[in-house]
BATORRO-526478 format. One record per atom (N, C-alpha, C, CB): residue in one letter; y, z, x. Coordinates in steps of 0.1 Angstrom, whole numbers, plus 5000, padded with zeros to 4 digits. Each point is the difference from the previous one (the first is absolute). Glycine has a CB too. Example, Ala and Ser with C-alpha at 12.3 -4.5 7.8 and 13.67 -1.06 7.14 Angstrom:
<sites>
a494350785132 a501250004991 a501250005009 a498850124981 s502349815015 s501150005009 s501150084992 s499449785012 
</sites>
This chain:
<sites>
x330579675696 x499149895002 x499949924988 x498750135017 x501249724981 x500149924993 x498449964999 x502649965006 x497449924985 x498749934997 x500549854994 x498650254994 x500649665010 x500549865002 x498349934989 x502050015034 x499149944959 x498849954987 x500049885002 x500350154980 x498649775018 x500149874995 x500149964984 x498849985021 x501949904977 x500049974988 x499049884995 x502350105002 x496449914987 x499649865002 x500449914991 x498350075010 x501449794988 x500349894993 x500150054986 x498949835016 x500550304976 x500149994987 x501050125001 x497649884989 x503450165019 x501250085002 x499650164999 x501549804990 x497150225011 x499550145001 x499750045017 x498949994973 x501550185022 x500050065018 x499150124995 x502749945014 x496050034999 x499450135000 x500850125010 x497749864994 x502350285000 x500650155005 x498450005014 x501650184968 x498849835044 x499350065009 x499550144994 x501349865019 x498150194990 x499150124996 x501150135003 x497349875007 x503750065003 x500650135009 x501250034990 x499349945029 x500849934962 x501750024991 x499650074988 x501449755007 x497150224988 x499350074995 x499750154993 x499849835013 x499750205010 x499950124996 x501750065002 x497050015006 x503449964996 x501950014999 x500450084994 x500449835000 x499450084987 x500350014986 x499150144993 x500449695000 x498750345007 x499450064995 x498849944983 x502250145018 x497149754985 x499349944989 x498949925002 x502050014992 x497349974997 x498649965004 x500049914986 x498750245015 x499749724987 x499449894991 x500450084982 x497549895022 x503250024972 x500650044987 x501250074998 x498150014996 x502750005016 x501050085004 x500949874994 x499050205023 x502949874973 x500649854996 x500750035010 x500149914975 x501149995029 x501250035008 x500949954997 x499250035014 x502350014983 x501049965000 x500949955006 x499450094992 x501049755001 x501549965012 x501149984995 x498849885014 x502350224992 x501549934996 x500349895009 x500950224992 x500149705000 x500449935007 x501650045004 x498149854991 x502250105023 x501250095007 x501349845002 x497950265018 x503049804982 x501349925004 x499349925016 x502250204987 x498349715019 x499749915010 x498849985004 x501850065006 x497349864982 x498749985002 x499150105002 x500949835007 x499350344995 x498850095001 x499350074990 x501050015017 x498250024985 x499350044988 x499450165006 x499449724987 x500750355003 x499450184999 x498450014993 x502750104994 x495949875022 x498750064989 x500050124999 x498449855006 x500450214981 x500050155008 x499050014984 x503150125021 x496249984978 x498850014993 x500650054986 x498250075022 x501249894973 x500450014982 x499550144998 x499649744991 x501050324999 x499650164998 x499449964984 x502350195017 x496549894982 x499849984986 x501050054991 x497850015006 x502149894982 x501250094988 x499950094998 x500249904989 x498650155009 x500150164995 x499950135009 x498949884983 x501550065030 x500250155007 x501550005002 x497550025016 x502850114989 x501450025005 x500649945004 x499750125001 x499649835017 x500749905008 x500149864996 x499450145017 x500149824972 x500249884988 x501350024997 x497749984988 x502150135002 x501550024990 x501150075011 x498650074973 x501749945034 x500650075016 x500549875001 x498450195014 x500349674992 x501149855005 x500549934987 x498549915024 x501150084966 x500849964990 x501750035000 x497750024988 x502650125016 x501650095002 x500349925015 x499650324987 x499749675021 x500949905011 x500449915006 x499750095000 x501549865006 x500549885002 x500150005015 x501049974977 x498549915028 x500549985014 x501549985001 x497949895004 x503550104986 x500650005003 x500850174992 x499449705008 x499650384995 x500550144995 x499750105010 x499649964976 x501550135028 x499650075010 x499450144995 x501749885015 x497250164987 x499850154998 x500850154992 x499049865021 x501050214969 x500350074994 x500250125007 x499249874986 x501550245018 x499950125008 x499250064985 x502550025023 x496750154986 x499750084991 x501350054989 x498250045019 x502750004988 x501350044995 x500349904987 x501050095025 x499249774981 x500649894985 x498949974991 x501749865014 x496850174989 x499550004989 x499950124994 x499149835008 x501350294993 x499550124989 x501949994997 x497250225011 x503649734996 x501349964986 x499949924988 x501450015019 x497649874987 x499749934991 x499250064987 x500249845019 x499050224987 x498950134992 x500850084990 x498450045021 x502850024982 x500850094996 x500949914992 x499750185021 x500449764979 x500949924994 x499449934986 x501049975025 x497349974980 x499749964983 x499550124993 x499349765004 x500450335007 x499950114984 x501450054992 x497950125013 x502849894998 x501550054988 x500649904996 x500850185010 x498649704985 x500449894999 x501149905003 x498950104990 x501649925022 x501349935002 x499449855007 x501850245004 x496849734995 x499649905012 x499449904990 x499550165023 
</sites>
């Protein structure tokens, strides 16, 4: 299900309540937007810096696919015996 915004004359869009609660966010809450190849754009709620799931989206890329358990503890194994 989608949500259809208006834009007004000074080029700001208010978030409905329902994309809102979506997002999972409230009054003081930030949100993030990438911007995507063919005009789209990625919202989605800003994680504070200082928790995990902060320092967690900093490591990922919309154009990176997911790590197996396996390739990350090679990776693990690898900077401790330093070859990485």
């Amino acid at each position: 299900m989608g949500s259809t915004l208006k834009v007004t004359a000074k080029g700001q869009v208010t978030l409905k309540r329902e994309v809102l609660d979506h997002l999972g966010v409230g009054p003081g809450d930030k949100i993030t937007i990438d911007f995507l190849p063919s005009g789209r754009a990625e919202v989605r709620a800003a994680k504070p810096a200082g928790s995990l799931e902060g320092f967690a989206g900093l490591l990922a890329s919309p154009e990176t696919e997911p790590l197996s358990l396996d390739a990350i503890n090679r990776l693990i194994a690898d900077g401790w015996a330093g070859t990485r």
